[in-house]
N, C-alpha and C positions, 0 to 999 in steps of 0.2 A: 504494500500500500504506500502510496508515496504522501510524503511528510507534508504540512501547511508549509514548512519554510521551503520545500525543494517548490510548490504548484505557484510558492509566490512568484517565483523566478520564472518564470513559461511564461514565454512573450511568439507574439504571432509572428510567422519569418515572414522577410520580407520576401520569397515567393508567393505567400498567402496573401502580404496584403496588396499583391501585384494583381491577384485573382482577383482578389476583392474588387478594389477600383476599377478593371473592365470590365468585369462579368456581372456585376450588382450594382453599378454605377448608381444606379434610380436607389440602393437603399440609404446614397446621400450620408446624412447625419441621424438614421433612425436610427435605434436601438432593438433589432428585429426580434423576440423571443416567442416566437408561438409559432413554432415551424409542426408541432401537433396538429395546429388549426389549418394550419396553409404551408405550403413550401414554396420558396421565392424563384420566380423563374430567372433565367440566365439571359444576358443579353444578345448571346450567338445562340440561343435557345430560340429564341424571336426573331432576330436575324433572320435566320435559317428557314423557319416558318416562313415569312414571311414572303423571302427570295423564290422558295417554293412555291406560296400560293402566284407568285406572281408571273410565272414562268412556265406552270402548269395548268392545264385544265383538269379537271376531276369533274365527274357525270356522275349518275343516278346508279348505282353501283346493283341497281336490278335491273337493267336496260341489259342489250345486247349492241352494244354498240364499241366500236375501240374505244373510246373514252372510256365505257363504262368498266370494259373489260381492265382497264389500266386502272383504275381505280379498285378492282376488286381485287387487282395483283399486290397493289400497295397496304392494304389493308390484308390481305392473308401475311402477307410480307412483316406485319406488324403482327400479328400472331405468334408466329415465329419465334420473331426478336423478345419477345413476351418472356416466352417458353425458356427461350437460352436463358436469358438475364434470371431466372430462376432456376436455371441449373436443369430442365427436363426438356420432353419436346412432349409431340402430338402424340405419338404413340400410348403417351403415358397420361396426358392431361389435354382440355382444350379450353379456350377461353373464350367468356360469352362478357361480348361488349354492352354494360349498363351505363345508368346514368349517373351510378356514383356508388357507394361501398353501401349505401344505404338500399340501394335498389339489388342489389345481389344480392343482400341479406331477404329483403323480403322475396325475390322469387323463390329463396329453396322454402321459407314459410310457405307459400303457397302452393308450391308444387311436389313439394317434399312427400312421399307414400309413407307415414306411418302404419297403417294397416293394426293400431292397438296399440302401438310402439310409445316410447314416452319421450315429452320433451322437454333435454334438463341443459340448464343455460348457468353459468356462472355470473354470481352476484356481482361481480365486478369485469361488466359489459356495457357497452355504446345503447342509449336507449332505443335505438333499432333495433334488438336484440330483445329487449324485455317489451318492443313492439311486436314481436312475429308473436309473443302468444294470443296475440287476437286473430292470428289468420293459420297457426299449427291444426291440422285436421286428428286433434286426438285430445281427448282429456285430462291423458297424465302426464301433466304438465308438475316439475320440479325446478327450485332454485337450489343452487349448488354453493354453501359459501366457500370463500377463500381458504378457510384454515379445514375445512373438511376434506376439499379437494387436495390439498399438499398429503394430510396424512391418507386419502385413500388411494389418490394416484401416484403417488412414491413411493407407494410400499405396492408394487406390482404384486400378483397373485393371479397368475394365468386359469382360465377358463379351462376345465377336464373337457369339455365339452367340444365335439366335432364341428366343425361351421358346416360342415357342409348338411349334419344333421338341424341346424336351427329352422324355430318354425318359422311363417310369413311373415309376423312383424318385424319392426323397424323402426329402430332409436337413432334419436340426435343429439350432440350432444354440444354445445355452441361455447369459443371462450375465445379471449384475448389474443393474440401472440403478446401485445404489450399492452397493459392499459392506460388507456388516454388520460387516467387521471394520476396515477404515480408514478407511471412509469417504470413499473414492477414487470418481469418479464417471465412468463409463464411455460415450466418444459414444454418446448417444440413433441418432447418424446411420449406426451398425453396424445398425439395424433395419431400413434401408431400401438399404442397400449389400449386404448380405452375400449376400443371393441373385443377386445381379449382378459378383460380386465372384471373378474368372479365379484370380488367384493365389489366394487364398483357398480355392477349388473344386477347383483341381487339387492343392493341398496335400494336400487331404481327401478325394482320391481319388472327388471329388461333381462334377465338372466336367459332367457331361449327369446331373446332378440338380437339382430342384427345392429351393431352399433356404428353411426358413422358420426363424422367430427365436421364442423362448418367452424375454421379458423379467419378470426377477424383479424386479418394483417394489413390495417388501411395506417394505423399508428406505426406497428413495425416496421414496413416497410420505409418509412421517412428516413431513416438512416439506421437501415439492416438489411445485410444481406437474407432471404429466405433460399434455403435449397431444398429442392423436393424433388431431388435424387436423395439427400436423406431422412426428410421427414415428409409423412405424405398422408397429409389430411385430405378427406374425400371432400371437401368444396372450401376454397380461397375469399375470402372477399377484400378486393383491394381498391383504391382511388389515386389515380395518378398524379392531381393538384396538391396530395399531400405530400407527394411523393418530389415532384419538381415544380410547383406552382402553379403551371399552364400542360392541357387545357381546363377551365375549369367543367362540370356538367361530366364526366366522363369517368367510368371506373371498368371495372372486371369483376364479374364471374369465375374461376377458374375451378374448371371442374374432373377430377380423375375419372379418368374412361373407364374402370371397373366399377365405377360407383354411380355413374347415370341414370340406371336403370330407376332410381328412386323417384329422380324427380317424374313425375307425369304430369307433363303439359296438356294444358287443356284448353285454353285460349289461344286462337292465332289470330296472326296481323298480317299486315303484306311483308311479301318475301317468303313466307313460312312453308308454306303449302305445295304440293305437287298438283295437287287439285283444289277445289271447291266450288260450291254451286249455289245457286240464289232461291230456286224456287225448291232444291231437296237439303234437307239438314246432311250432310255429305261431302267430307275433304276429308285427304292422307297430306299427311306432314313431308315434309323432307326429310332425309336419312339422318345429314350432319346434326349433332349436337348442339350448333352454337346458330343452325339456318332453323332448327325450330325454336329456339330460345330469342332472339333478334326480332322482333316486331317491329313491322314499319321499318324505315329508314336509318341505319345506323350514321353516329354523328361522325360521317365518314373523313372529313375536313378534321378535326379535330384526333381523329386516331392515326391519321396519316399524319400529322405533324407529332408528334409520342416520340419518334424516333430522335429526334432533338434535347427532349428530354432524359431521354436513356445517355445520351451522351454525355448531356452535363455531369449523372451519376457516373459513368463510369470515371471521367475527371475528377470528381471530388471523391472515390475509391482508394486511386491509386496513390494519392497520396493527403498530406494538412492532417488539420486536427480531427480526431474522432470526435462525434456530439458525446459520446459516455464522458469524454476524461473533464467537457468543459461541466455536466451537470454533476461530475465525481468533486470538480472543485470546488463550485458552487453549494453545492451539500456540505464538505468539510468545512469552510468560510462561516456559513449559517449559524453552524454549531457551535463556533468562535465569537459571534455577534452577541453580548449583553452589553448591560447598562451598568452605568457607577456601581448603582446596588447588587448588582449579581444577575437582576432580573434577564432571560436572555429574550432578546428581540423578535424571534424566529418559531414558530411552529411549526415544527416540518411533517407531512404526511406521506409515511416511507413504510416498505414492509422489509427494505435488505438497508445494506450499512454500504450500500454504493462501491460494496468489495471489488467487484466484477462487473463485466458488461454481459456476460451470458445472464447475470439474472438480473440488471438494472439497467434500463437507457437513455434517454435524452430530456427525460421530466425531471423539472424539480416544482413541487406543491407544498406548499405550507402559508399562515396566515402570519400578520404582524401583531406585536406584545407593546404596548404602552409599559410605561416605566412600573407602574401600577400592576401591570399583569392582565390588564383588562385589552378585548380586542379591540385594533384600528376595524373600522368596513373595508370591505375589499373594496367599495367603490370609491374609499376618499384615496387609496392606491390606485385606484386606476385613475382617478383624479388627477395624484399627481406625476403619474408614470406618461400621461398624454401629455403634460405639461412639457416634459424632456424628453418628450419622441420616442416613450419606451414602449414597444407593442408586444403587451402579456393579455393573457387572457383571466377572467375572473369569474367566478360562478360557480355551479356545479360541473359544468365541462360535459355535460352531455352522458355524466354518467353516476347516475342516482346513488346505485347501489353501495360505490366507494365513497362518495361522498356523505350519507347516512352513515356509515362505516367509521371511515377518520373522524368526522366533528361529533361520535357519540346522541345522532341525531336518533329518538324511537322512531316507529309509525307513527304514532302518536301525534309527538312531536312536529314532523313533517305535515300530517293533516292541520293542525294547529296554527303552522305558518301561511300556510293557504288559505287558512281561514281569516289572517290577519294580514289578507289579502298581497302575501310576496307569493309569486310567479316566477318560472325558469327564465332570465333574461333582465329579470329588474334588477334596482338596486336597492331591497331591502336585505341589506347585508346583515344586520344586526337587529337580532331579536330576543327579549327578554337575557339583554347582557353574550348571549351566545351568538357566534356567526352562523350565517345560511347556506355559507359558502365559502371557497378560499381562494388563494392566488395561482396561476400556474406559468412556470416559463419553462421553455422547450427550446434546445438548440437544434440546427440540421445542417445541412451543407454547405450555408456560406455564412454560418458564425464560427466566428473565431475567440480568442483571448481579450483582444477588447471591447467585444459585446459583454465578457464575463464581468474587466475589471469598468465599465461603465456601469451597469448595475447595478454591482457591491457600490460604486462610490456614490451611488444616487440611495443607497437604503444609509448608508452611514452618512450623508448631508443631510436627508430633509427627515430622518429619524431619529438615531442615536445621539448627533451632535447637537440637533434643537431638542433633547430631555431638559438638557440644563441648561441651554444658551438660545434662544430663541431670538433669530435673525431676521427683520424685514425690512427689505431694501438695504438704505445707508444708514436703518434705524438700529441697535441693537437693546437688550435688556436685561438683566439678568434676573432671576427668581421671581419675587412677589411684589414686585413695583405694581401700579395700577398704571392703564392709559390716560391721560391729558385730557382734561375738561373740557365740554362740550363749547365751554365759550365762545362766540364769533359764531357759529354754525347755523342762527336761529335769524340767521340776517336782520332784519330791525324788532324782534318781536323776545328779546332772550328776557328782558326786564322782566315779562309776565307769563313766561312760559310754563311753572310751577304753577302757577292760580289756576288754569283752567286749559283743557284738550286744545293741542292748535295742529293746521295744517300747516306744519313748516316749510316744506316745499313739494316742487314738483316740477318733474324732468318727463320732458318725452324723449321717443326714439324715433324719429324717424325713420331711416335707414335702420332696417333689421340688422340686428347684432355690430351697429357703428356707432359709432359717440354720441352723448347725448346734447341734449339741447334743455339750461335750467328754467325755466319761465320765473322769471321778473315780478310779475306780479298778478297779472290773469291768466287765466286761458278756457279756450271754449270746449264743452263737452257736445260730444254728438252720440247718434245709438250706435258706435262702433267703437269710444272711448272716447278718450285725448283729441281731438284734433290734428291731424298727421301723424299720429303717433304708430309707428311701425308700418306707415302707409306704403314704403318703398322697400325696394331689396335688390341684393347685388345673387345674381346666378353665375355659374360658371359656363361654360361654352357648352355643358352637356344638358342646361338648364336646374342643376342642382344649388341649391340656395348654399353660400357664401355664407360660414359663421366664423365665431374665433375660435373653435372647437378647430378648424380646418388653419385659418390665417387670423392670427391674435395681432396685427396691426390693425385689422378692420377699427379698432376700438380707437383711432388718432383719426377717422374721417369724422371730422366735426359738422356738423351742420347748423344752419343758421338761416333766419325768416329775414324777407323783408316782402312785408304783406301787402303793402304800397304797390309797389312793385308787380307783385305775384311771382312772385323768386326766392328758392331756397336755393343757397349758397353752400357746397361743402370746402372747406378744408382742411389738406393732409398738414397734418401736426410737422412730420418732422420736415417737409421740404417749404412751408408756408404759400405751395400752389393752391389755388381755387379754380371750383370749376362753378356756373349756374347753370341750376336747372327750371324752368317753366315751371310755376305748379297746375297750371291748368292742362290736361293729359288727353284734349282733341286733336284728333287727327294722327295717332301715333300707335305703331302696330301693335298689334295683340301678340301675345306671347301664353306659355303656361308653365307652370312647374309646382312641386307638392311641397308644404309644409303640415309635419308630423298626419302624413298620409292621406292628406286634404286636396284636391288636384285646385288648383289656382291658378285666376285667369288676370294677366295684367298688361299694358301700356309699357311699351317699350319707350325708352328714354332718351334714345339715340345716340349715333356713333362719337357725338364728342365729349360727351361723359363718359362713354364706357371706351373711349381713349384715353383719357385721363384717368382713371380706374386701375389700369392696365400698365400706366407708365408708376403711379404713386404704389400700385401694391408690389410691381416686378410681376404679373399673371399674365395670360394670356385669354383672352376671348370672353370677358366679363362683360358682363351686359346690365344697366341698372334698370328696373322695372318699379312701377306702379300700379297696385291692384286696382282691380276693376271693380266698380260696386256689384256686380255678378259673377262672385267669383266659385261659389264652391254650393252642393245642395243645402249646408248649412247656413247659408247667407253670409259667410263670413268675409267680413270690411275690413280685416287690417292683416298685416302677416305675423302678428303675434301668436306665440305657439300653446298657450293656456286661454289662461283670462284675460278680460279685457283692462284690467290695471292690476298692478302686485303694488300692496301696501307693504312696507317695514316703518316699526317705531321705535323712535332714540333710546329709550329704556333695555328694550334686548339688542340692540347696538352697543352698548354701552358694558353691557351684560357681557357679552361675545368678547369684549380685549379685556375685560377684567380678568374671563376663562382662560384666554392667551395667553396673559400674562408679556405681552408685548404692547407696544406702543407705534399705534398710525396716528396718523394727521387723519382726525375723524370723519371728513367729506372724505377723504380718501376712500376709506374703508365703506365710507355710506356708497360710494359710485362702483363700487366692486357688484352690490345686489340690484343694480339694474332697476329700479323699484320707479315707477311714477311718482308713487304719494310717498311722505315721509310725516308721522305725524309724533307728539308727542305729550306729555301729562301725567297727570297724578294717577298713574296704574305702574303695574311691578312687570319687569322684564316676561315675556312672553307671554303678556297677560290677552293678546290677539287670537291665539290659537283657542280662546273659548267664545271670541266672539260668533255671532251670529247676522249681526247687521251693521253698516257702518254709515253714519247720517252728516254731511257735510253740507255748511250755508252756504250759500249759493246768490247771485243781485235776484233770485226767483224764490227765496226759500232754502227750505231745507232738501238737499238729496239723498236718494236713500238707497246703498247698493249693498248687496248680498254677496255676503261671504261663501265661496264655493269651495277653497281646499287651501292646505299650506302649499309654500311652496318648494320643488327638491332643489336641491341647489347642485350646481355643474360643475365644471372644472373653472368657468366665468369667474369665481369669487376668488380666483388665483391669478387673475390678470389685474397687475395693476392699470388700471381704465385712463389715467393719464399717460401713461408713459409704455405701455403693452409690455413692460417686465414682468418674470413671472416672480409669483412669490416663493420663498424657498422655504417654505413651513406647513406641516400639515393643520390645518385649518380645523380640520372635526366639527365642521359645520353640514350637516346633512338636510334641514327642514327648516327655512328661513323667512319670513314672511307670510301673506296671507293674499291670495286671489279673490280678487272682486269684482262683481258687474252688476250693470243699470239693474237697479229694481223700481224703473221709472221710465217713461214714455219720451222722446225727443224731437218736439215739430218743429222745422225748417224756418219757420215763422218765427219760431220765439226761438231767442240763443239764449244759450245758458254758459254760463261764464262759471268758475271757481276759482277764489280768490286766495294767493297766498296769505296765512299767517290768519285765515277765517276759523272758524270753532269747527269742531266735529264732536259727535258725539259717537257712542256703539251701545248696542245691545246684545247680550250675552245670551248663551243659547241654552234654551232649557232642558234641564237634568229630566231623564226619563226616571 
C-alpha cells in the first residue's frame, strides 16, 4: 500500500498533461469528477466523427441499396470491434444495439423465460434493476443483500446435481460488476459460479433451476477492462457515453449465444421479421439474435462513429494514471482530513480499505462533518463545488438500495422523507438533522493528479480553514465578533425604523439573473408584479436562458430607466460601455425559449444589443428578448422563475452574519438574495416563514399579497452581486425569504404605485 507521504509526491507527467490540453481542451478550467455519470469525449474523438460524417454517406441500413449495404458493413464492422475490445467474438457472444444500459436491462425483464424460475437482484443495483421487477414474468421475486451474497457466493459449494437433468424453469440473477455508488467491485467469478452454486439455489428456492446472470457493467466498464474469455455472464448491459462520453442515447445488449434461448421475443418492429401480414395475425422472425432484438431503425450514425471512441480507450490503456490509484488517494487524504478538535471532516461510504483495484474502482462517496459533527447538505456542496467549476455529483446516485445502506436510512424512514415531501433529484438534503443523500466523485480517463490535488485544496479552503477563520472577500474575522450595524441601510427612514413595520426598499430585475435596479422612491405594481421587473432575458444561440448558475458576470449588467425617454439603459460594470434599448417591443421578432419548463414566447431585441452582449460577456450568439404578454398557458408576464416578488426582512439578515460569524457590508449581503421587497420591524428573525398575508400602503390603500412558499436559495447567495466574486465560505443558508403574489385585482386605469419606506403590515397563519 503506498504511504500518504510517497501519493503526496505523484505529480501528472508532462506527457499526460500534453494529452490533456489536446485531447480535452473544452474541459478548460473545470474540475471534471463524475466520469460514473458521463465520460468526457476526446477531441480526435469528434474530429474523426465528424471528418467521417462529412465524407461519407450512410442510408437506411434496411434498404438494398450500396449505400445501405455500406452502412450495414460499418455497423457489423462495429460489432466486431465490440467483441474484441472485450476479449470474445461472435461465436461466443453477440451484441444487440439499445438505447442505453437502461434499455438492455429492461428487455431481458421483458423477455426473459422464467417458466416459475425466480428473480433475485442484489440490493446494491442501478434503479433499473429494482425497475425490471414490475415487468419479470414470475412471482419469486428476491433481494439479495451485500453481506449475504459475499458469504454465500465465496464460499462456492457446487450443485450434485446434473444440468443436463434440471427441470424447465429459469432463474436470474442480476448484480453490479461495480456499483455506481461506492465503487465496490463485485467477483466477476459470481458469473460463472452462481448457476452451479447448491447453497445459493436452495436459498432461492431455484435448486432444479436453470440459473443465469444479467451483469451490469455500464459503471465498470468507464475504466475497466471486462474479458469474457474469462468471465462469462449470460447477458452484458453496457452504455458507451459512460464509457467515452459520445455518442450519447446509445448502449448494448450483449448476449452469450448459449444463453439466448431464454429470452422470447414477442414484439417486433421493422427490420425484424422474414415475414408478416396485415389482414392475418402471422410473421417469423429473423434467424440472427440481434435482427430480432433491433426494432425499427438502429441509431446507425451514432454506432458507426463508436469506433473513435474505442480508440481514445485504447490511448488512455496503454498508458497515464489509472482512475483506482487517483480515488486510492483521494480515500487515504479523506481519512487524514479533521478539525483543530479531532472532529474529522469526511464520511466516507466504503465496503474495502481501497487495498486493490480488483475489489475497489474509481468512486469515492462520502458526506461533509461540520466542526460540530453535524452534517453540511450535499447541496450547499454542490453549491459550492459549481462555484469552482467542480462537477461531482450528489444525491442518491441512482441507487436506493446503497444509499439506504450507508446513511442507516429504514423503510420507514425513506417513506417519511417522501412524505416531507424530498424526491430523487431535489435538494432536500437534510432531514431531521440526518442527510438524504451524499456526495460522489469519480475519476476516468482524462483525470489526472491535479483534478485530485484541486479538490483536496477546495475541501481544505472553503471547509476546514473557515472552522476557525472565516474569510469574505478582503473582509476577514475571527471567532464570535458580530457583523456591523445596520446603520445607513434604511436610506432616510432608520430614525423610526424600530416604532413601527417599514418597507425599506425595493429592487427590481429586469434583465433575468442581471443587476438590479434600487427604486428611489416609487414604483408601479401591475398583475404580473414590479413593473419591468424580470421583463427581459438574455438566451444563448441554442435559445437557452442565460443565468449566473452558467456566467456569474451577468450580475455587472446594470440596468437603468429613463421613462421620459422610453429607454432602459444597461451597463457592463467593468468596461463602463452602454448599450439602449426601446422599451416599447413593436414591430420586433418573436422568439421562444423555456423557463423552469414553461415554453415562453418573446420580442427579440435586436442585433445591437445582442452585439454588445456578446462583446461585454466574451459569448457568442446571445440574443436579448422580451416576453410577450402571451406567453405561456399559465398567463405568465414576467420571466421570473417562482413568484411574483421574494420578500426578505433585516431581522433574519441580520440573524444570518451573526450565524456566520463574519462581517459584510450589509446591502452587500442584502443584494446577494435577489429579493424585491426588503422590509423591517419589531418581529424576531425568521418570524416571515409563519406569515400568511403581507398588506403594504399603497397612494390606493392598503395591498394585500399572499404568501405562497419560502424560498430555496442557489449557489446566487455566493456571488458577490457587485463585483461577481465568489464567496469562499460555506454559507449554510438553505430556505431564505418568503414568495409573494397579488391577492388583488390591477386595472390599467388606475396605477398603483408602492412607496419606499410606506408601512406594511402581515398576518400570521392559523395553527390547525
Amino acid at each position: 500500500m503506498i504511504s500518504l507521504k510517497e501519493l503526496n509526491q505523484l505529480e501528472t507527467s508532462e506527457e499526460e498533461k500534453t494529452w490533456r490540453r489536446t485531447e480535452f481542451s473544452h474541459l478548460k478550467d473545470i474540475c471534471y469528477l463524475d466520469y460514473t455519470g458521463a465520460g468526457v469525449y476526446s477531441q480526435s474523438q469528434m474530429n474523426q466523427t465528424i471528418e467521417q460524417l462529412k465524407e461519407n454517406i450512410f442510408s437506411h441500413p434496411h434498404g438494398n441499396s450500396v449505400l445501405s449495404d455500406f452502412c450495414v458493413s460499418e455497423i457489423d464492422q462495429m460489432r466486431t470491434k465490440i467483441l474484441q475490445y472485450f476479449n470474445t467474438d461472435s461465436d461466443h457472444y453477440s451484441v444487440i444495439f439499445t438505447s442505453g444500459a437502461t434499455s438492455a436491462i429492461k428487455t431481458v425483464s421483458e423477455y426473459f423465460e422464467f417458466n416459475e424460475g425466480s428473480f433475485i437482484y442484489l440490493t446494491d443495483n442501478h434503479t433499473s434493476v429494482l425497475g425490471m421487477r414490475e415487468l419479470v414474468k414470475t412471482n419469486q421475486i428476491y433481494s439479495f443483500s451485500v453481506d449475504d451474497a459475499r458469504n454465500m457466493l465465496n464460499e462456492f459449494k457446487e450443485s450434485q446435481e446434473n444440468v443436463e437433468n434440471m427441470r424447465h424453469s429459469n432463474s436470474l440473477f442480476v448484480y453490479p460488476a461495480e456499483s455506481n455508488f461506492s465503487g465496490t467491485k463485485y467477483p466477476l467469478s459470481w458469473c460463472n459460479t452462481v448457476h452451479r452454486n447448491h447453497v445459493f439455489k436452495k436459498h432461492f428456492k431455484c435448486s432444479r433451476s436453470n440459473c443465469f446472470v444479467l451483469l451490469d457493467a455500464a459503471t465498470y466498464c468507464g475504466s475497466n477492462m471486462l474479458d469474457l474469455k474469462q468471465h462469462q455472464p449470460d447477458f452484458i448491459s453496457i452504455s458507451f457515453y459512460k464509457m467515452f462520453g459520445y455518442p450519447t442515447g446509445l448502449g448494448a445488449l450483449i448476449v452469450k449465444q448459449k444463453s439466448a434461448h431464454v429470452l422470447n421475443k414477442t414484439f417486433y418492429g421493422g427490420g425484424t421479421v422474414k415475414i408478416s401480414m396485415a389482414n392475418e395475425n402471422f410473421h417469423i422472425k429473423k434467424d440472427g439474435l440481434f435482427e430480432k432484438f433491433e426494432d425499427g431503425t438502429v441509431n446507425y450514425l451514432a454506432i458507426i462513429s463508436l469506433k473513435y471512441g474505442f480508440d481514445t480507450m485504447e490511448k488512455k490503456r496503454k498508458s497515464f494514471t489509472n482512475a483506482f490509484e487517483l480515488s486510492q488517494y483521494t480515500y487515504f487524504y479523506f481519512k487524514q482530513l479533521s478539525y483543530s478538535n479531532g472532529q474529522p471532516l469526511v464520511e466516507l461510504y466504503h465496503d474495502t480499505d481501497y487495498g486493490e483495484s480488483k475489489y475497489q474502482g474509481n468512486i469515492v462517496n462520502f458526506n461533509l462533518l461540520h466542526k460540530d459533527g453535524t452534517y453540511y447538505g450535499y447541496s450547499e456542496v454542490q453549491n459550492l463545488a459549481n462555484l469552482k467549476k467542480i462537477q461531482l455529483r450528489t444525491g442518491c446516485h441512482c441507487n436506493p438500495g446503497s444509499c439506504q445502506r450507508f446513511l442507516g436510512l429504514s423503510d420507514i424512514t425513506i417513506k417519511f422523507h417522501f412524505q416531507q415531501g424530498h424526491i430523487c433529484g431535489d435538494d432536500k438534503d437534510i432531514i431531521d438533522g440526518k442527510p438524504t443523500g451524499s456526495i460522489r466523485i469519480s475519476y476516468g480517463h482524462a483525470s489526472n493528479w491535479d483534478d485530485v490535488k484541486y479538490f483536496l485544496s477546495f475541501l481544505n479552503q472553503y471547509f476546514l480553514q473557515q472552522a476557525d477563520f472565516v474569510s469574505i472577500g478582503d473582509i476577514c474575522l475571527i471567532n464570535n465578533q458580530r457583523a456591523e450595524s445596520s446603520k445607513g441601510f434604511f436610506l432616510n427612514h432608520s430614525d423610526n425604523i424600530n416604532k413601527e413595520n417599514k418597507l425599506v426598499s425595493i429592487y427590481i430585475y429586469p434583465v433575468k439573473a442581471c443587476g438590479f435596479f434600487k427604486v428611489e422612491s416609487k414604483w408601479e405594481v401591475t398583475a404580473s408584479g414590479l413593473k419591468f421587473d424580470r421583463q427581459w432575458m438574455i438566451i444563448t444561440h441554442s435559445g437557452v436562458p442565460l443565468t449566473q448558475k452558467l456566467e456569474k458576470n451577468l450580475c455587472l449588467v446594470q440596468p437603468n430607466f429613463d421613462i421620459t425617454r422610453n429607454i432602459m439603459t444597461l451597463c457592463y460594470k467593468s468596461s463602463g460601455s452602454t448599450v439602449e434599448i426601446g422599451i416599447d417591443n413593436e414591430g420586433l421578432d418573436l422568439c421562444t425559449s423555456k423557463v423552469c419548463s414553461d415554453k415562453i414566447t418573446g420580442f427579440d431585441c435586436g442585433n445591437a444589443v445582442a452585439n454588445w452582449l456578446d462583446e461585454q460577456l466574451n459569448r457568442k450568439g446571445l440574443r436579448l428578448i422580451r416576453i410577450s404578454k402571451r406567453s405561456s398557458k399559465r398567463n405568465i408576464n414576467s420571466f421570473s422563475n417562482m413568484g411574483q416578488y421574494l420578500l426578505i426582512t433585516l431581522p433574519s439578515i441580520q440573524a444570518q452574519l451573526e450565524n456566520l460569524n463574519a462581517i459584510f457590508e450589509l446591502e452587500n449581503f442584502v443584494n446577494r438574495f435577489r429579493s424585491n421587497f426588503v422590509v423591517s420591524g419589531q418581529f424576531e428573525a425568521n418570524a416571515e416563514n409563519d406569515w400568511d398575508q403581507v398588506l403594504i400602503e399603497t397612494n390606493d390603500g392598503l395591498l394585500s399579497f399572499q404568501v405562497t412558499s419560502q424560498c430555496t436559495r442557489c449557489q446566487y447567495i455566493y456571488i458577490d452581486q457587485e463585483t461577481a466574486l465568489n464567496t469562499d465560505v460555506p454559507l449554510g443558508i438553505k430556505k431564505f425569504g418568503i414568495y409573494i403574489h397579488n391577492n388583488f385585482t390591477v386595472e390599467d386605469k388606475n396605477k398603483l404605485f408602492i412607496f419606499v419606506g410606506n408601512t406594511f403590515y402581515y398576518k400570521k397563519k392559523r395553527l390547525e
